[in-house]
C-alpha positions as CSV (number, residue, x, y, z in Angstrom):
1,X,-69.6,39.1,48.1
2,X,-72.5,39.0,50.9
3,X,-74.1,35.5,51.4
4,X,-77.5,37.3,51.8
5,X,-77.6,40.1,49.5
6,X,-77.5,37.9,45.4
7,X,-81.2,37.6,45.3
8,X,-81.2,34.8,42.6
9,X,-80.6,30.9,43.6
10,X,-80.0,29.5,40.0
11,X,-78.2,31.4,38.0
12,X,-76.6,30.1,34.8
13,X,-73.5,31.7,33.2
14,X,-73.4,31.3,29.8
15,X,-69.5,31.0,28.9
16,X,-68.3,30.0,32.0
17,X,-64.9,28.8,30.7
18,X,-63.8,31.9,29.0
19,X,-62.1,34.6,30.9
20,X,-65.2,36.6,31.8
21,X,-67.4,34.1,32.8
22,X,-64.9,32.2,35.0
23,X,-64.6,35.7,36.9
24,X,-68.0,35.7,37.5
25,X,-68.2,32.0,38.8
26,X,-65.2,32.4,41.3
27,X,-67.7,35.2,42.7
28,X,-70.7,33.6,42.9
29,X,-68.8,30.4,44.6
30,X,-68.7,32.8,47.5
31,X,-72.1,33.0,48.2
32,X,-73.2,29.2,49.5
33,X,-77.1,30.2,48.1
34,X,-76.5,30.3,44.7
35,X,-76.3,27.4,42.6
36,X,-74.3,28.2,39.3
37,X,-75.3,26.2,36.2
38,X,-72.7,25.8,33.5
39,X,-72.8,24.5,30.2
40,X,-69.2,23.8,27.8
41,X,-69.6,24.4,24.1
42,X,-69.4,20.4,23.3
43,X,-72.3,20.5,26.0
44,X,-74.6,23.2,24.8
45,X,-74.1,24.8,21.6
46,X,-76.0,28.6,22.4
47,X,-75.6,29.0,18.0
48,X,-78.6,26.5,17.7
49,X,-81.9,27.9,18.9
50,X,-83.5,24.2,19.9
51,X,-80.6,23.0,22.2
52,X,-81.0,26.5,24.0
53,X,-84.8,26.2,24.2
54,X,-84.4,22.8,25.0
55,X,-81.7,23.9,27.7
56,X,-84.0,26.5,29.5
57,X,-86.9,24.5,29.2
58,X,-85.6,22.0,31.2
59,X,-82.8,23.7,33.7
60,X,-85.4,26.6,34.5
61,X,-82.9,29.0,35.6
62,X,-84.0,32.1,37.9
63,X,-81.5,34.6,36.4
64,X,-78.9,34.0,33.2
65,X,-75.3,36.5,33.1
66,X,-74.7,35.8,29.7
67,X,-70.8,35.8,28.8
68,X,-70.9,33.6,25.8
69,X,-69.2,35.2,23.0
70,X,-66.6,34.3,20.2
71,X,-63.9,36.6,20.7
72,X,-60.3,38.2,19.5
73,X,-58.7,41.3,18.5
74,X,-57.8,42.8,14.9
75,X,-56.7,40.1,13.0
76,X,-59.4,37.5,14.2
77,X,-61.8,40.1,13.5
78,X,-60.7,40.8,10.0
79,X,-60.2,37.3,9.4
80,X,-63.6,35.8,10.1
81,X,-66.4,38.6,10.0
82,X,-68.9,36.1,8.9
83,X,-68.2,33.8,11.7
84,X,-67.9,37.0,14.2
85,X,-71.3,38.3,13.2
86,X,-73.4,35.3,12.5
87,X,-72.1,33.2,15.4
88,X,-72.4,35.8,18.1
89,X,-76.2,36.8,16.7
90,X,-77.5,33.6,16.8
91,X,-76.3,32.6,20.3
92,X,-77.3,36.6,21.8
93,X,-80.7,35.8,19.9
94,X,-81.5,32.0,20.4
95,X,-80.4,32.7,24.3
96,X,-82.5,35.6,24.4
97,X,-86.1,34.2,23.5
98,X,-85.3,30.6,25.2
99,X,-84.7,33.2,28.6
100,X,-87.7,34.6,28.0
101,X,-89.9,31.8,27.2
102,X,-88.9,30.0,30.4
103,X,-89.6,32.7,32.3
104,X,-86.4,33.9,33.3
105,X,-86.4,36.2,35.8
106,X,-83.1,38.0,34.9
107,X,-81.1,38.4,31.9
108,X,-77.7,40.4,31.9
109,X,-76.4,40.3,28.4
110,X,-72.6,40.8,28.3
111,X,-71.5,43.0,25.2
112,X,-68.6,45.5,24.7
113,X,-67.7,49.2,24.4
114,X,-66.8,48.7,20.5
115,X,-70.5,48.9,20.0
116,X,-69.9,52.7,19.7
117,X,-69.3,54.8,17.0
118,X,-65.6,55.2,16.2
119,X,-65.5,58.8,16.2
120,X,-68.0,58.5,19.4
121,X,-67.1,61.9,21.4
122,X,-65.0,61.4,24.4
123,X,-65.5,59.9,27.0
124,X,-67.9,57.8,25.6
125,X,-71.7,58.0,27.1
126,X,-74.3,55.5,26.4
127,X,-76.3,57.3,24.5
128,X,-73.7,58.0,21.8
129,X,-75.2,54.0,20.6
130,X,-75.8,54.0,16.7
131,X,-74.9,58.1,16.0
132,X,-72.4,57.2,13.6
133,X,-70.5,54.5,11.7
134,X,-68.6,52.2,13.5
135,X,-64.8,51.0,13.5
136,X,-64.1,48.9,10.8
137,X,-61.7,46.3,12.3
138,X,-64.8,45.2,14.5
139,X,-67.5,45.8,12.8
140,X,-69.1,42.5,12.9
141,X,-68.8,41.3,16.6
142,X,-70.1,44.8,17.3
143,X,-73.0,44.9,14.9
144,X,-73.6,41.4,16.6
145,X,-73.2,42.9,20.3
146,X,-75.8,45.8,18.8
147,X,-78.4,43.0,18.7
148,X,-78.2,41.7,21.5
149,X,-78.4,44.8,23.5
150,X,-81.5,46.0,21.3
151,X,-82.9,42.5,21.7
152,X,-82.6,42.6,25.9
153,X,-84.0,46.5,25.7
154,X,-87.3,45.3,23.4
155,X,-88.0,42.4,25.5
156,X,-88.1,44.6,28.5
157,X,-90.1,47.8,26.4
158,X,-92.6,45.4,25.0
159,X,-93.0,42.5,27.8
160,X,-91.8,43.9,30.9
161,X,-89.1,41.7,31.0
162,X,-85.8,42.5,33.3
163,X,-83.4,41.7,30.5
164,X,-80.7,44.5,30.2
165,X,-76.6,44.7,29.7
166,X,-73.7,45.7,30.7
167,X,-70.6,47.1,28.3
168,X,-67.4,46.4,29.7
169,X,-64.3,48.2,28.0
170,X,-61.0,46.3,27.1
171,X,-60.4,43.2,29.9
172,X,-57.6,41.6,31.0
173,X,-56.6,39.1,34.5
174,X,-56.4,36.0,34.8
175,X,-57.5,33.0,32.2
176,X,-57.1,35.5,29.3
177,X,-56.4,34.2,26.0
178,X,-52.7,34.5,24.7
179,X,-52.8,33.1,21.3
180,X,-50.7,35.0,19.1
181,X,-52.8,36.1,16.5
182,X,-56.0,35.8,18.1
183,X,-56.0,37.3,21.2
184,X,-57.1,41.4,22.5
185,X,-53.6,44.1,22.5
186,X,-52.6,43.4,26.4
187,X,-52.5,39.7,26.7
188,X,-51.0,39.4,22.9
189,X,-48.2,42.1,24.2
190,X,-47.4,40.3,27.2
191,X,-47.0,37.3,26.0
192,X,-44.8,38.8,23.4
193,X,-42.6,40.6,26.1
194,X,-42.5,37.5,27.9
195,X,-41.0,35.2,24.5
196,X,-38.9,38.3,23.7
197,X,-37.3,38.3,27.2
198,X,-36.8,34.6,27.2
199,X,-35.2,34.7,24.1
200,X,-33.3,37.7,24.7
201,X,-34.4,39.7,21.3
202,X,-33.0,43.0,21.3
203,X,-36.4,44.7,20.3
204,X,-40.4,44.2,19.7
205,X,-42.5,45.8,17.3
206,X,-45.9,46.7,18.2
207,X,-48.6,47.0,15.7
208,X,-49.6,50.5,14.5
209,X,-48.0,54.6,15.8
210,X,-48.7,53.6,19.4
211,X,-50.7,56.1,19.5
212,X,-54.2,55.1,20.1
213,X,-55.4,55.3,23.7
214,X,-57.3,52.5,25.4
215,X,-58.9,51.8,29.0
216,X,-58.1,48.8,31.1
217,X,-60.7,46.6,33.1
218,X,-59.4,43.8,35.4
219,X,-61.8,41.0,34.9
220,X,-62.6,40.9,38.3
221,X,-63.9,44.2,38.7
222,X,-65.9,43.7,36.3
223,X,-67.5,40.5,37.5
224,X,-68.4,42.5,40.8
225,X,-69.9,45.3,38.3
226,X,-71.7,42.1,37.3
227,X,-73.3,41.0,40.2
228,X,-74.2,44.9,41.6
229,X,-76.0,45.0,38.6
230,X,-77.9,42.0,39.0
231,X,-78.9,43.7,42.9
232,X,-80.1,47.0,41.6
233,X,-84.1,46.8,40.9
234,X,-84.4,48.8,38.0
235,X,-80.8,49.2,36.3
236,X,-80.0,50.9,32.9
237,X,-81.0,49.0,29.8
238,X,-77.1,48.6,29.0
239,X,-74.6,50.8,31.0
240,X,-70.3,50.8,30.4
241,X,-68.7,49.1,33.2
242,X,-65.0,50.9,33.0
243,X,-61.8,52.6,34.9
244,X,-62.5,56.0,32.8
245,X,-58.8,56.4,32.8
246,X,-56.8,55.0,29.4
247,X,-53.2,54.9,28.4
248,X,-51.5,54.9,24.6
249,X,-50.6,52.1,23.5
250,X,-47.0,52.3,23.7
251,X,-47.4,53.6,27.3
252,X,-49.3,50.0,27.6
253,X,-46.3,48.2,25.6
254,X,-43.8,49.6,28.1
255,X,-46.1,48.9,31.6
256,X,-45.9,45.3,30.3
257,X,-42.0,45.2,29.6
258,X,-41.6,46.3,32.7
259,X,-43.7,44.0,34.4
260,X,-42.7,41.4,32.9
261,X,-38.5,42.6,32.8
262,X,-38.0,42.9,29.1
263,X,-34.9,45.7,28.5
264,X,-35.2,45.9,25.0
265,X,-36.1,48.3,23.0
266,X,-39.7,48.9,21.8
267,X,-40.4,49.7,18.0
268,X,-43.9,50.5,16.2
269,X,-45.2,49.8,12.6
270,X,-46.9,52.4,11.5
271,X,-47.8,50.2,8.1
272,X,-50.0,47.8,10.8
273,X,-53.8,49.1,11.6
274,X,-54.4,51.1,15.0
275,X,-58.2,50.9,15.2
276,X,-60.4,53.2,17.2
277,X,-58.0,56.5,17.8
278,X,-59.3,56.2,21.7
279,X,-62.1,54.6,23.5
280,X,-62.8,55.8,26.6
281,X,-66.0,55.4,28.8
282,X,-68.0,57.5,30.4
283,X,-68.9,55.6,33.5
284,X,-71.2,58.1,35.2
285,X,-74.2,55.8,35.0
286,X,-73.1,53.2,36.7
287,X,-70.8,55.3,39.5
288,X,-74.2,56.9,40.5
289,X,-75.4,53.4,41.8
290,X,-72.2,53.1,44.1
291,X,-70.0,50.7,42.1
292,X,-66.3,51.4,41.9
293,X,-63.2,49.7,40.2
294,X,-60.7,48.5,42.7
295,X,-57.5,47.4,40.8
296,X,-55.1,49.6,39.3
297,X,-53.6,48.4,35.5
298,X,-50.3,48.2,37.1
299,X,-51.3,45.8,40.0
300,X,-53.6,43.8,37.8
301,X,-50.3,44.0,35.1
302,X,-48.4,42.1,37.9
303,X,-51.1,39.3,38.9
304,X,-52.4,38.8,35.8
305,X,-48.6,37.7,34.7
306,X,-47.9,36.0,37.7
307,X,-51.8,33.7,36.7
308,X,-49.5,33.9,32.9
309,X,-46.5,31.8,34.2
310,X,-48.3,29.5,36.4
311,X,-50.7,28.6,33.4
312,X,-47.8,27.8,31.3
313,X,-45.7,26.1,33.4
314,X,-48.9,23.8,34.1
315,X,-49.0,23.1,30.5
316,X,-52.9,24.8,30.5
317,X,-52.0,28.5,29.5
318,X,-54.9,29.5,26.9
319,X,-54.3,29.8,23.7
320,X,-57.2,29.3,21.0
């Protein structure tokens, strides 16, 4: 990143500590002009609308990338809908106005590409947003990622604010979160390849036919989507931030065996959920302002195992 070209000085990034927002901050480090505020969860909780008021009132950031969010994959999100839809409203909300009444200069609202229809056509364009019902297995966090998008567009359509967002597809890299039942398909499979080739199991079971198709963003691609965004003048009100190329997920199941040197076989469970039959994004929109992914999957496959062992053998592997 250029040290002349971020034209914000204090920027804070809500959810610094999760995978996304760390990204971000290892970015921004590189340009000695900006001044990254941070905030942990025991520090600021973004759920209750006065501590964020409070927050902005007094810290007077220039421009917020919010990457607060509670997260997980299928069974998280069929677990706890209320939690996944109430929690991640009230921060997108409460963060919202306090931005706005501060005078925030810049607000990029992070959501995700499961706002979309599940039968969306494919590749998926931005304007296929509320054109039909959505997946099931994620309805909540989505609905929840729906407001905030809606609530960044009005603000701008009805005060002129520059609030708008940016819909990454499915991330992985480094600081990803491996717990087993909580976190997203390609950290969850590696980190079962890895425990199967430790303990030398003779196969591993994916959930579902294998079938569905998903797209792959390293997480630091994406935080340079990020901060291009935050450079363009007048950017889309949201836009998908993607590699436009997916794979099954049993093509997925074997990149990660291999990368990780599992020789075992690989069975599926049809009797398990697959989601969304395939999510792909259009990324037109934001290829016409000259942004570009860098890292292919099976590069990113190999670093972001490598950031896996060292995590664990430093005892500070995620996994919450």
């Amino acid at each position: 990143m250029s040290t002349n070209a971020f034209p914000y000085k204090r920027v804070f990034v809500a959810g610094h500590n999760g995978m996304v927002g760390a990204a971000v901050c290892r970015l921004l480090a590189s340009s000695p002009n900006v001044e990254t505020l941070t905030r942990s969860r025991n520090e600021l909780d973004l759920t209750d609308e006065y501590a964020a008021a409070a927050f902005f009132r007094e810290e007077k950031p220039d421009a917020v990338i919010f990457a607060a969010a509670k997260v997980g994959g299928i069974v998280a999100n069929n677990s706890y809908p209320v939690e996944f839809l109430s929690d991640n409203a009230k921060m997108a909300i409460a963060s919202i106005q306090a931005a706005y009444e501060s005078k925030v200069k810049r607000f990029l609202f992070l959501g995700s590409t499961c706002i979309y229809p599940r039968m969306a056509p494919q590749p998926i364009q931005e304007d296929s947003l509320l054109t039909s019902a959505l997946e099931l297995t994620n309805e909540a966090y989505a609905l929840a990622k729906i407001v905030g998008l809606k609530l960044c567009q009005y603000y701008r359509q009805q005060y002129g604010a520059m609030f708008h967002s940016a819909m990454p597809t499915n991330l992985y890299g480094p600081g990803d979160n491996y717990h087993p039942d909580h976190s997203h398909v390609l950290p969850a499979l590696l980190r079962r390849f890895h425990e199967a080739k430790t303990s030398d199991l003779p196969s591993v079971t994916i959930w579902g036919t294998g079938t569905p198709r998903r797209e792959f963003l390293h997480v630091d691609d994406l935080a340079k989507a990020i901060v291009h965004l935050m450079r363009i003048d007048n950017p889309p009100d949201w836009v998908n931030v993607g590699t436009s190329i997916d794979v099954s997920i049993l093509e997925l199941a074997q990149m990660v065996a291999k990368t990780v040197g599992y020789e075992g076989r690989i069975l599926t469970d049809p009797t398990k959920p697959d989601g969304t039959p395939r999510k792909l994004t259009d990324t037109t929109l934001l290829k016409g302002t000259g942004w570009r992914p860098t890292i292919e999957l099976e590069d990113g496959l190999k670093t972001t195992y490598g950031d896996f062992l060292a995590r664990q053998s430093a005892g500070v592997l995620r996994a919450v």
